[in-house]
C-alpha positions in Angstrom: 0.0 0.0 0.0 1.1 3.4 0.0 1.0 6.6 1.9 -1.0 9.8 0.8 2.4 11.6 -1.3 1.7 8.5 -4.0 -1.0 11.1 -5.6 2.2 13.4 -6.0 4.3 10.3 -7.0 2.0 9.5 -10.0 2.6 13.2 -11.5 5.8 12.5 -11.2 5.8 9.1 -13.0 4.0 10.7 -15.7 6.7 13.5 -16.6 9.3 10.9 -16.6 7.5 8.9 -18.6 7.8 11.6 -21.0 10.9 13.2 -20.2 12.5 9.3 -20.7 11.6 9.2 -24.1 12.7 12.5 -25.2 16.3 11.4 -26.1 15.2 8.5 -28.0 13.0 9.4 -31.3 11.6 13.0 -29.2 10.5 15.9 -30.9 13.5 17.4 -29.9 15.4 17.0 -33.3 12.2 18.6 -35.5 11.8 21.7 -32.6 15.5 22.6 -32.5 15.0 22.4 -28.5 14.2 19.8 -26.2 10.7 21.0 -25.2 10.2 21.3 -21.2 8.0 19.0 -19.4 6.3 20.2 -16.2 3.4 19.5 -13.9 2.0 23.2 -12.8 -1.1 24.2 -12.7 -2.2 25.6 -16.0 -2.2 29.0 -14.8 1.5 29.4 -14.5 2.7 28.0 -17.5 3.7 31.3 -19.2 1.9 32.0 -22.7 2.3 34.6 -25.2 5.6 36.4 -26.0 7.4 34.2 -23.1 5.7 31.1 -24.8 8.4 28.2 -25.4 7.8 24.3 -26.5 6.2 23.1 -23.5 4.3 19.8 -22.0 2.3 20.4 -19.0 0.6 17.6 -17.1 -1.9 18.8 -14.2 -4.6 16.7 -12.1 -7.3 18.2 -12.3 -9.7 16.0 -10.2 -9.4 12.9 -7.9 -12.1 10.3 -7.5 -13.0 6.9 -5.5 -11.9 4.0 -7.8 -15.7 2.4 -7.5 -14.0 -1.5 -7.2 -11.9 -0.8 -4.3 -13.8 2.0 -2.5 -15.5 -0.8 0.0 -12.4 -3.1 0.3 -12.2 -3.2 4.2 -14.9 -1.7 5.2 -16.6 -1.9 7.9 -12.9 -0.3 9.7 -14.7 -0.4 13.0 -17.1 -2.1 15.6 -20.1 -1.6 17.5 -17.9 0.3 19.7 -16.2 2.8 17.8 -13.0 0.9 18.2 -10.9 0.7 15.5 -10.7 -2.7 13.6 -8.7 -2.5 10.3 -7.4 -0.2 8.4 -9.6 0.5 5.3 -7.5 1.6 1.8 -8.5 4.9 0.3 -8.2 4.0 -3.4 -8.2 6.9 -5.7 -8.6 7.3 -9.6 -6.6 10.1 -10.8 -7.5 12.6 -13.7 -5.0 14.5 -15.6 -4.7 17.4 -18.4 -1.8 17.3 -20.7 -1.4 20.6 -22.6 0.7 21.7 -25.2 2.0 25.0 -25.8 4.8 26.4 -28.3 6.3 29.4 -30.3 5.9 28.3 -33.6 2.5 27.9 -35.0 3.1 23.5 -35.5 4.8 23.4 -31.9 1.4 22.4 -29.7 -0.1 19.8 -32.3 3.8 17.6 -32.9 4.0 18.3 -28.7 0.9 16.6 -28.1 0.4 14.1 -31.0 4.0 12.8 -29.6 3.3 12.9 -25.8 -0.3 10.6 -27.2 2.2 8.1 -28.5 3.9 7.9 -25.6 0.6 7.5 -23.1 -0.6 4.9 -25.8 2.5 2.9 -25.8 2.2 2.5 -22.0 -1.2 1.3 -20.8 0.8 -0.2 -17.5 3.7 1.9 -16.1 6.5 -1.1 -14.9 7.0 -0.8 -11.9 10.9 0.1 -12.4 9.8 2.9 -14.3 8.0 4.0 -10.9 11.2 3.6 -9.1 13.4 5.1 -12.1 10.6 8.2 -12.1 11.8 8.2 -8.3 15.6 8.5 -8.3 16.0 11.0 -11.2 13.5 12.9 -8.2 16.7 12.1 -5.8 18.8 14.1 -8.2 19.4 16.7 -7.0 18.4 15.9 -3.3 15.4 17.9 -2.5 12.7 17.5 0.2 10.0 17.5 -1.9 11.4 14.9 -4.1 13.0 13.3 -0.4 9.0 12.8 0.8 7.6 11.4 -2.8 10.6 9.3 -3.3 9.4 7.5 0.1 5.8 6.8 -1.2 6.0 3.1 -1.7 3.8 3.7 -4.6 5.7 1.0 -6.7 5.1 -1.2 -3.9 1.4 -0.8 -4.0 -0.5 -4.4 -5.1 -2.4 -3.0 -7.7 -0.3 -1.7 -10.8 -0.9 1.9 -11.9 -3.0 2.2 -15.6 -2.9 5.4 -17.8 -6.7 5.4 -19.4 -7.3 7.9 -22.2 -10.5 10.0 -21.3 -12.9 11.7 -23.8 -14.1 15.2 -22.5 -16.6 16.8 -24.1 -16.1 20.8 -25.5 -18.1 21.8 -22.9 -16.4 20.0 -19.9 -12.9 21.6 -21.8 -14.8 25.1 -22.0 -15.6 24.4 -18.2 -12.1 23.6 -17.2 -10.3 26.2 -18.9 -12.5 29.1 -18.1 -11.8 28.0 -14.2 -7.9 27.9 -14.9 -8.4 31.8 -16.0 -5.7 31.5 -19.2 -5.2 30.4 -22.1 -6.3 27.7 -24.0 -4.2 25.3 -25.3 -4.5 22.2 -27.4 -5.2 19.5 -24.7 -5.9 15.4 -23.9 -7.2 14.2 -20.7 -6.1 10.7 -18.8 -7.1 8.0 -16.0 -4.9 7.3 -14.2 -5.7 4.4 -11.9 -5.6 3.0 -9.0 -3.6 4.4 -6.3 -4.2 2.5 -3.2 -3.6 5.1 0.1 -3.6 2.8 3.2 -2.7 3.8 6.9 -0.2 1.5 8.8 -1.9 2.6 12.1 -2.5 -0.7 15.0 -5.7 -1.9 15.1 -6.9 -4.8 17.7 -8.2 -8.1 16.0 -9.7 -10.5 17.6 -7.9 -13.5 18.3 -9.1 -16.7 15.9 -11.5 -19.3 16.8 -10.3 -21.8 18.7 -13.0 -24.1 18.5 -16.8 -24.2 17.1 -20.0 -25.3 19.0 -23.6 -25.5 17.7 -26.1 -25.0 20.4 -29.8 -24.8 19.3 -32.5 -22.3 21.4 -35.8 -21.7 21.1 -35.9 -18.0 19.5 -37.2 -16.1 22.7 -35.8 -13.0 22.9 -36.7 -10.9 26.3 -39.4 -8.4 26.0 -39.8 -5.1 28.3 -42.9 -3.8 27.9 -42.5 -1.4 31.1 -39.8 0.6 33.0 -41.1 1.6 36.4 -41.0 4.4 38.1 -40.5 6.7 35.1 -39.1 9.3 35.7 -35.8 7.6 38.0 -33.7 9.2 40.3 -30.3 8.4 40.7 -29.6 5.6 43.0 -32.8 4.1 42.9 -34.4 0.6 41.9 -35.8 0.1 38.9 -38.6 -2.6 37.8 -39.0 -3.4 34.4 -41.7 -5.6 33.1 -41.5 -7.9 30.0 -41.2 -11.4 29.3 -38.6 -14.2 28.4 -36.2 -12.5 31.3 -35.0 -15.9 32.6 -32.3 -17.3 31.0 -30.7 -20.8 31.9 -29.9 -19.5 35.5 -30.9 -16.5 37.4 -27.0 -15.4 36.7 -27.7 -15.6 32.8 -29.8 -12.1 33.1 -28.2 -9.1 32.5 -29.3 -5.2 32.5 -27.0 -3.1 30.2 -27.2 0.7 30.1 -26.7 2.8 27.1 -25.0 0.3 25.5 -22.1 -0.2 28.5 -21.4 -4.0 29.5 -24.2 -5.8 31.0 -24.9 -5.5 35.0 -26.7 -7.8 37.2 -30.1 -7.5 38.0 -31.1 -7.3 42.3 -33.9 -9.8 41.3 -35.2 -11.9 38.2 -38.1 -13.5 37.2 -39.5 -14.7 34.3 -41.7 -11.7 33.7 -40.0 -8.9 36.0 -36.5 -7.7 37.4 -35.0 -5.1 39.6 -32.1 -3.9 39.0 -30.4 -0.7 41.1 -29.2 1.7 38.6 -25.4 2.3 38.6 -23.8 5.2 39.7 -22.0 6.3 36.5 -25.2 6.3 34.7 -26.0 10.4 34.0 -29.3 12.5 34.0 -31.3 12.8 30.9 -32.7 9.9 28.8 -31.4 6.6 29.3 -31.9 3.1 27.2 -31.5 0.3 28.7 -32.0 -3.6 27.2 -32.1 -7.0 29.1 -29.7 -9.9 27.9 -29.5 -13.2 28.4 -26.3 -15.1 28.3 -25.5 -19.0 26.5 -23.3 -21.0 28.4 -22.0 -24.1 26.0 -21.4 -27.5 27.3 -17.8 -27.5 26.2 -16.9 -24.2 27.7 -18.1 -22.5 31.2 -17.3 -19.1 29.6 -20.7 -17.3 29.3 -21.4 -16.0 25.8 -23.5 -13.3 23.9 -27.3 -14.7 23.7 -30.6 -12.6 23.0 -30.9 -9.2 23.6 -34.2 -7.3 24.2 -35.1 -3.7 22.0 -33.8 -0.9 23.8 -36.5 0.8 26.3 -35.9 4.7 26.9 -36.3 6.1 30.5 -35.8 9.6 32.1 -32.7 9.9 34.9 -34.0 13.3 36.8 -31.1 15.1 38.7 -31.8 15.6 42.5 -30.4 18.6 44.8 -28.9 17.3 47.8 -27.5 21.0 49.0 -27.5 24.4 48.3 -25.1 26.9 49.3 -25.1 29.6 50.6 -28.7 29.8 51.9 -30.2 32.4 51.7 -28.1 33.8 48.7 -28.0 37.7 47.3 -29.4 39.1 44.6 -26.4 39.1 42.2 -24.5 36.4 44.1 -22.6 33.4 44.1 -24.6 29.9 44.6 -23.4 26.4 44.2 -25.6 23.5 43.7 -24.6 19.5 44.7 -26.4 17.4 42.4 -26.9 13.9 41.9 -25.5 12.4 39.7 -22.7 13.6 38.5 -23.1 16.2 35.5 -20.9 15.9 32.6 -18.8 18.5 31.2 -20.7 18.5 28.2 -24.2 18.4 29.3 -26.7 21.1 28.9 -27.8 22.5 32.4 -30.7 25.0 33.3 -31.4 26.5 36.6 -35.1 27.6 37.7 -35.5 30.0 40.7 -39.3 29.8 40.9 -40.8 30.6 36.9 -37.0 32.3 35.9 -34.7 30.2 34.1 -30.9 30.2 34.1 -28.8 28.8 31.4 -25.4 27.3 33.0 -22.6 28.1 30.5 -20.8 25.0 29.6 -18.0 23.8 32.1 -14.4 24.1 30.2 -13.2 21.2 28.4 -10.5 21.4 30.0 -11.9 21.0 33.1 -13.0 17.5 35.3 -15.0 15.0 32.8 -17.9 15.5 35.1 -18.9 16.9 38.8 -21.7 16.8 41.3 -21.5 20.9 42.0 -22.9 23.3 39.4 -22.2 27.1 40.5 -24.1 30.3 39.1 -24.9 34.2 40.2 -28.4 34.8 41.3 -29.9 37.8 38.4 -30.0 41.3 40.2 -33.8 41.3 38.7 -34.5 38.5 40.9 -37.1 39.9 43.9 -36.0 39.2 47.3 -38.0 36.1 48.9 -38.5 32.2 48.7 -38.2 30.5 45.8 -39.0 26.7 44.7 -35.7 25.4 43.0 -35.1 22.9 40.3 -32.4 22.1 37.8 -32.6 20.2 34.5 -30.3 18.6 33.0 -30.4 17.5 29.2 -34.1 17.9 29.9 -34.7 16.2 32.6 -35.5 17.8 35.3 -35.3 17.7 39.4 -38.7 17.0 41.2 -40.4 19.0 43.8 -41.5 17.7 47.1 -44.5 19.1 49.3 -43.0 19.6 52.9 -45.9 17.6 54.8 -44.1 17.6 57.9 -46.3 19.3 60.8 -44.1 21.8 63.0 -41.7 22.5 60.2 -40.9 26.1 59.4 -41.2 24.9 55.5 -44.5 23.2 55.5 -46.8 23.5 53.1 -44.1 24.8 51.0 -42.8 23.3 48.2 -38.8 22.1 48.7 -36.2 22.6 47.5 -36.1 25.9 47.8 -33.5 29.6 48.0 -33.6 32.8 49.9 -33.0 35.4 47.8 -31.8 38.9 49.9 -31.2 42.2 48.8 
């Protein structure tokens, strides 16, 4: 395979394709001059009274090559992880243009530089390394990097395809370059294979096959109770086919994350306490059962249920400082944790307060959130709540005769002049 300078290697293949030939049979002997052969862009060849006998190649365009743009794909898992390293192969297209002082120059300049396109369908591959060392010579770092390409090491073997561009597509092209038109032929060249020599993981092979047949019962949640959940709590979910072939076949996975056990399991219903790392907002979760084989005690993956959303509402354990001034400072601990990159609003009674994103830079996630209490905030009691990712914190009814809160509704700030 070869690394992304290849596409600047094949330009340079190209021109000394056509600068090799020159001495043998070239138009050199009818011009007078050894014409030059360059690849710029078409814009700074120059043309007009500076005009000499001149080949210019130029890509113009780069596409996928359509049978290699799938060759190792999928390049990774379920995960996100990394598992190959897929090739980028790439079709080149090029422009050869002719250009001269004399009014014959462009047409013998082309016509010859056809020949020589014609007469090599396949460039050998020690024409690719030949194409390399004249680029050694002198030492350059241009020439240094493309040199170092491995494009003549590359499986696939690089083809020079003539292409037929309509007048208009010409018209198109040239009135983008912004200069002169000269006579010119268009070519494929094909494939360049770009590949990445990045590690991957792979999966060890199979050591040894079993065949196990199952009735197809997948679980089933039809439920998820209570709904919305606050963080540290129990959650029943309601379904069928839980049981597996033990109670310890069951397993609860969140948001995707490795499968936890459940507190309880039945055929119809399990509990399962919901871990700590699991953040406010909506949640998925799906229930798995496990196949152990008779030849091996290791557990493998079985049926899995459709995931079943549920809300994870944040809950204030403390507020500080109570009461707080208008204008001032208040933190906020929160369970659970809030991540860096979750949205967070804060309500003091009917007035909401966006909380500007915590700095990447800063702890992946924390249980405090700090804000200023508005200045247009009224002095007095107000019910508080936070959401986060839309979920948002309950409100309790203080029902507690004798406290100085009941009736109201908690939790709640002080706001003070």
């Amino acid at each position: 395979m070869s690394s992304y300078l290849a596409v600047g290697g094949v330009s340079a293949v190209l021109r000394h394709l056509l600068t090799s030939a020159l001495p043998s049979g070239g138009p050199g002997a009818l011009l007078g001059t050894g014409p030059g052969i360059t690849a710029y862009a078409p814009d700074r060849v120059p043309v007009g009274a500076e005009e000499q006998p001149q080949l210019n190649i130029f890509m113009y365009y780069a596409s996928l090559n359509a049978a290699l743009r799938n060759e190792g794909l999928p390049s990774r898992n379920a995960q996100g992880a990394q598992i190959s390293n897929p090739p980028l192969a790439l079709n080149l297209h090029y422009l050869i243009t002719a250009y001269g002082n004399n009014q014959f120059d462009p047409e013998i300049l082309l016509a010859w530089a056809m020949k020589i396109m014609h007469d090599t369908p396949v460039v050998p591959r020690k024409t690719i390394a030949d194409a390399f060392n004249e680029l050694l010579s002198p030492v350059t770092t241009e020439g240094t990097l493309i040199s170092g390409s491995m494009l003549a090491n590359q499986i696939e073997h690089i083809r020079i395809t003539p292409e037929t561009l309509t007048t208009e597509e010409i018209y198109r092209l040239w009135t983008a370059f912004q200069t002169s038109y000269r006579p010119t032929t268009s070519y494929q060249v094909s494939v360049v294979v770009i590949q990445d020599t990045e590690t991957y993981a792979s999966n060890l092979p199979v050591r040894k096959r079993s065949v196990m047949v199952l009735p197809l019962q997948s679980p089933s949640i039809d439920n998820v109770a209570p709904n919305p959940i606050a963080a540290g709590a129990t959650l029943t979910v309601q379904g069928s086919n839980f049981l597996g072939d033990t109670p310890n076949s069951t397993l609860v996975s969140f948001d995707g994350a490795p499968g936890i056990a459940p507190a309880t399991v039945q055929g119809k219903v399990l509990r399962v306490v919901l871990p700590a790392s699991l953040q406010s907002g909506t949640r998925s979760l799906r229930v798995q059962r496990t196949v152990t084989y008779t030849t091996s005690p290791t557990p493998h993956g079985g049926f899995s249920s459709s995931p079943m959303p549920f809300q994870l509402i944040p809950t204030i354990t403390n507020v500080t400082p109570s009461p707080a001034a208008q204008g001032g400072p208040v933190t906020l601990t929160l369970s659970p944790a809030v991540g860096s990159m979750q949205q967070a609003t804060l309500f003091i009674g009917d007035t909401a307060i966006p909380i500007d994103q915590r700095p990447v830079s800063g702890p992946a996630d924390s249980n405090t959130l700090a804000f200023s209490v508005p200045a247009s905030v009224a002095a007095g009691t107000y019910p508080l709540r936070v959401e986060i990712d839309g979920a948002q914190s309950k409100l309790t009814l203080d029902s507690s005769s004798g406290s100085p809160t009941y009736g109201e509704l908690l939790p709640q700030l002080q706001v003070t002049p």
